[in-house]
C-alpha positions in Angstrom: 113.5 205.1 152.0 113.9 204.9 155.7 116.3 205.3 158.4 117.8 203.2 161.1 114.8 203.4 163.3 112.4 202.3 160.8 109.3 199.8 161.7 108.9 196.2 160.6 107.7 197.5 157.1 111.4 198.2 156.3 112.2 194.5 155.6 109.8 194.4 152.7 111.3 197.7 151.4 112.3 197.1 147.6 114.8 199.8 148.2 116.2 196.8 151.6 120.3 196.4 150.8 120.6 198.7 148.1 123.1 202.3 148.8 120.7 204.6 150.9 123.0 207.7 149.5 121.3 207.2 146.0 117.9 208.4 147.7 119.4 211.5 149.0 121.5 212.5 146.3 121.6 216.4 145.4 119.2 217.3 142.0 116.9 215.5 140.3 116.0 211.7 141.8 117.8 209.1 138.9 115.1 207.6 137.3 115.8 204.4 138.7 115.4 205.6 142.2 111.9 206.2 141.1 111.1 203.2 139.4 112.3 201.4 142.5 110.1 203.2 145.1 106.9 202.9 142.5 107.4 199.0 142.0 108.0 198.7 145.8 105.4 197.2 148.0 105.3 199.1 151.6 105.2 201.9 149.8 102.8 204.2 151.3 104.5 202.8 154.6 107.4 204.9 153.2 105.9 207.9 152.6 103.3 207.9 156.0 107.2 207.4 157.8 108.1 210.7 156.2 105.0 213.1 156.6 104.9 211.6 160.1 108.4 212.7 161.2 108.4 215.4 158.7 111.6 214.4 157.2 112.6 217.3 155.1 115.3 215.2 152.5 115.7 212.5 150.4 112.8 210.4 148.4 110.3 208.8 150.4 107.4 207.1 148.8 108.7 208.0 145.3 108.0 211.8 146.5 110.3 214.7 146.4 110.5 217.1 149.1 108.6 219.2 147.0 106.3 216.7 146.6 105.3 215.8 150.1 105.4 219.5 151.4 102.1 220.0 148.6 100.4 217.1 150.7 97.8 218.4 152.6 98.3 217.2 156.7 96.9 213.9 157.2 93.8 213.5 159.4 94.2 212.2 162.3 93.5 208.8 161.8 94.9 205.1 162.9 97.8 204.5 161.1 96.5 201.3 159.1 93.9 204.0 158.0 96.0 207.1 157.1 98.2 204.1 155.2 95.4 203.2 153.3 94.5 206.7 152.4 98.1 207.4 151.2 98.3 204.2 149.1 95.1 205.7 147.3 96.7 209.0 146.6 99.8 207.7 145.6 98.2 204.8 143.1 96.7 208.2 141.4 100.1 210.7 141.3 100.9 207.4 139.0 97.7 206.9 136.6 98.5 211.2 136.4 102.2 210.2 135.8 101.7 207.9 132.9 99.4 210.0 131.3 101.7 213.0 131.1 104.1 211.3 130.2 102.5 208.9 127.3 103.5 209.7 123.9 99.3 210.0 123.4 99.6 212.4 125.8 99.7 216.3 125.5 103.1 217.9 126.5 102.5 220.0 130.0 104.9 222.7 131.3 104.7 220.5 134.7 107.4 218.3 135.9 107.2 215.2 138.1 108.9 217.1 140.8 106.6 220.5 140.2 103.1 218.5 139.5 100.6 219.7 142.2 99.4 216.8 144.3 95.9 216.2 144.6 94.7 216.6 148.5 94.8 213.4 150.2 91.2 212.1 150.5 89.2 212.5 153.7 87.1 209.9 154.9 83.6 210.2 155.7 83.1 211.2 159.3 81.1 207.9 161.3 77.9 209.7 162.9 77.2 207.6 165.8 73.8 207.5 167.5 73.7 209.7 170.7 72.9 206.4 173.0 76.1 204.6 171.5 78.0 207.9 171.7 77.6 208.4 175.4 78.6 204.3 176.2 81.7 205.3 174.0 82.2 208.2 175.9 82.0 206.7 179.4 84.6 203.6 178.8 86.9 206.2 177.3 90.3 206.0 179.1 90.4 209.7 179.0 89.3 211.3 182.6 88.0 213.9 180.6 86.1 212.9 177.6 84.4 210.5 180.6 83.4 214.0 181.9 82.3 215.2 178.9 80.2 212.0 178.6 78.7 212.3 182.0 77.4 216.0 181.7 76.2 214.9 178.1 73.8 212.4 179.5 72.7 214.7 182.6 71.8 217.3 179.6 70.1 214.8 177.3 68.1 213.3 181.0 67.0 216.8 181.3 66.1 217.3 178.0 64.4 214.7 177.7 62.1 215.5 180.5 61.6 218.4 179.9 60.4 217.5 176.1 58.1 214.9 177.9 56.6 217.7 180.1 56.0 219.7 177.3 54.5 217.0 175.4 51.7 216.1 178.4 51.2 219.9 178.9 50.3 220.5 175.8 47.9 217.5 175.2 46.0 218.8 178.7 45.5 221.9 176.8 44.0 220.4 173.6 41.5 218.5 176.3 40.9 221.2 178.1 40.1 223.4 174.9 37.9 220.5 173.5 36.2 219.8 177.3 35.4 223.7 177.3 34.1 223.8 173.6 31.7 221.0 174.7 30.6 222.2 177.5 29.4 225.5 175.5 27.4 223.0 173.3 25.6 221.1 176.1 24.7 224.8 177.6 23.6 225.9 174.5 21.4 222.9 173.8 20.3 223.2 177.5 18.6 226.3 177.2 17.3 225.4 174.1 15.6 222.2 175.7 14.2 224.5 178.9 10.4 226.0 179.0 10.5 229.6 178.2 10.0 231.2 181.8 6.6 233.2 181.9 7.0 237.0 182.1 5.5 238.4 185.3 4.6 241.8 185.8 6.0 243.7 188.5 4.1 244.5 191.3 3.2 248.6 191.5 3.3 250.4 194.8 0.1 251.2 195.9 -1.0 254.7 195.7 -1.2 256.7 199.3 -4.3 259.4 198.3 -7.7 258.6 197.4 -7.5 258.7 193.5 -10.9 259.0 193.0 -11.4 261.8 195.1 -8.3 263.7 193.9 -9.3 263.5 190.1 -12.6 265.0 191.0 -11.0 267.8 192.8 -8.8 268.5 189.7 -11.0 268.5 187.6 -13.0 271.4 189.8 -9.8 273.2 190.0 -8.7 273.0 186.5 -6.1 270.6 186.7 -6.2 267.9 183.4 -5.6 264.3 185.2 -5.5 261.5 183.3 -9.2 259.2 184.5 -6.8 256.3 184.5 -3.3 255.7 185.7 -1.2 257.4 188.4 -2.2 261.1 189.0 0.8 263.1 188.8 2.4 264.0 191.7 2.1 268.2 191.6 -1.6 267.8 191.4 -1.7 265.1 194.2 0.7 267.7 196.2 -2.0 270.7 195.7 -4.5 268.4 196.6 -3.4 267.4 200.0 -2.3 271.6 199.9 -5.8 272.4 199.5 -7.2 269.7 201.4 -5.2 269.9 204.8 -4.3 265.6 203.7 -1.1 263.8 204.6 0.1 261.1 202.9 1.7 258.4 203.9 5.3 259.2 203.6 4.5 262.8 205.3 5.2 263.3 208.9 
């Protein structure tokens, strides 16, 4: 059912020339008010009219008031879409319908008018690649969403160089870890190639006293002195004591 205003759709109505008054009548619909909304053609047309202006009377769709307040809001769709959506859950209140009500059927405490409606459908959500998303975005009509686009694909730019910095910064690192474990290896074999330096010996001082001479003059004087070697320092001190010698550190 519809109203002066209605669309195009309202032609093809099968409810077009007959008394309006029958589809807001007070009570329950007449049966035949219903049979003539389920047979008719445009009519998820109908019912997407009603949820659209929220019409809060009559029978629209085949629908009670009742009926359309359980329906869940609509996404927001195009119209053909939401339509199409509507004509699904609306082809299913009737397979429900006839089953209720076949004589097969089991009797239900449920009315037509009480029968919870099933939520209308939603429609999977179109995941569009980022590139295609952006183009979308910048021939948008809407200032902002063109906005939105633009700092979208600034972000993403930066991003994107940023992941490609990364990426080179950390393939220099794996070269230079690999560069630095070679090197290792050719020092390594290096030293193992080399001659093995010859060991000098370090080069002793010469002495400053007359070793000779001072063993023999500890040995008169009771000192013990080694007949090789350095002699120790205290006995060379009570030599050159004895003897009146310098050496040559001594002023």
């Amino acid at each position: 059912m519809t109203t002066a205003s209605s669309a195009d759709w309202w032609a093809r109505a099968a409810c077009s020339g007959k008394d309006s008054n029958r589809w807001f009548a007070m009570g329950p619909p007449p049966t035949t008010v219903l049979d003539t909304c389920r047979g008719c053609p445009v009519r998820a047309e109908c019912l997407h009219e009603a949820l659209t202006n929220e019409t809060p009377n009559g029978i629209w769709g085949g629908l009670t008031p009742m009926q359309r307040r359980q329906i869940p809001a609509l996404p927001r769709l195009p119209r053909a879409e939401a339509i199409g959506l509507l004509r699904t859950l609306l082809t299913r209140l009737d397979t429900e319908l006839a089953e209720r009500t076949s004589p097969m059927a089991q009797p239900v405490p449920a009315t037509p008018d009480d029968a919870p409606l099933k939520a209308v459908p939603t429609p999977t959500p179109v995941v569009l690649p980022v590139d295609k998303l952006l183009d979308w975005g910048d021939s948008h009509v809407d200032p902002d969403v063109q906005a939105q686009a633009a700092r979208a694909r600034a972000a993403l730019t930066g991003l994107r160089n940023r992941y490609a910095s990364d990426l080179e910064l950390n393939q220099i690192t794996d070269e230079e870890e690999k560069l630095a474990a070679r090197l290792t290896e050719l020092r390594t074999r290096k030293a193992e190639l080399l001659p093995a330096k010859a060991k000098t010996k370090s080069k002793r001082t010469p002495s400053d006293y007359p070793a000779a001479e001072v063993r023999a003059w500890a040995k008169t004087n009771g000192h013990e002195v080694s007949p090789t070697g350095r002699v120790p320092k205290a006995v060379v001190d009570a030599w050159r004591a004895a003897t009146g010698q310098t050496g040559a550190g001594d002023s």
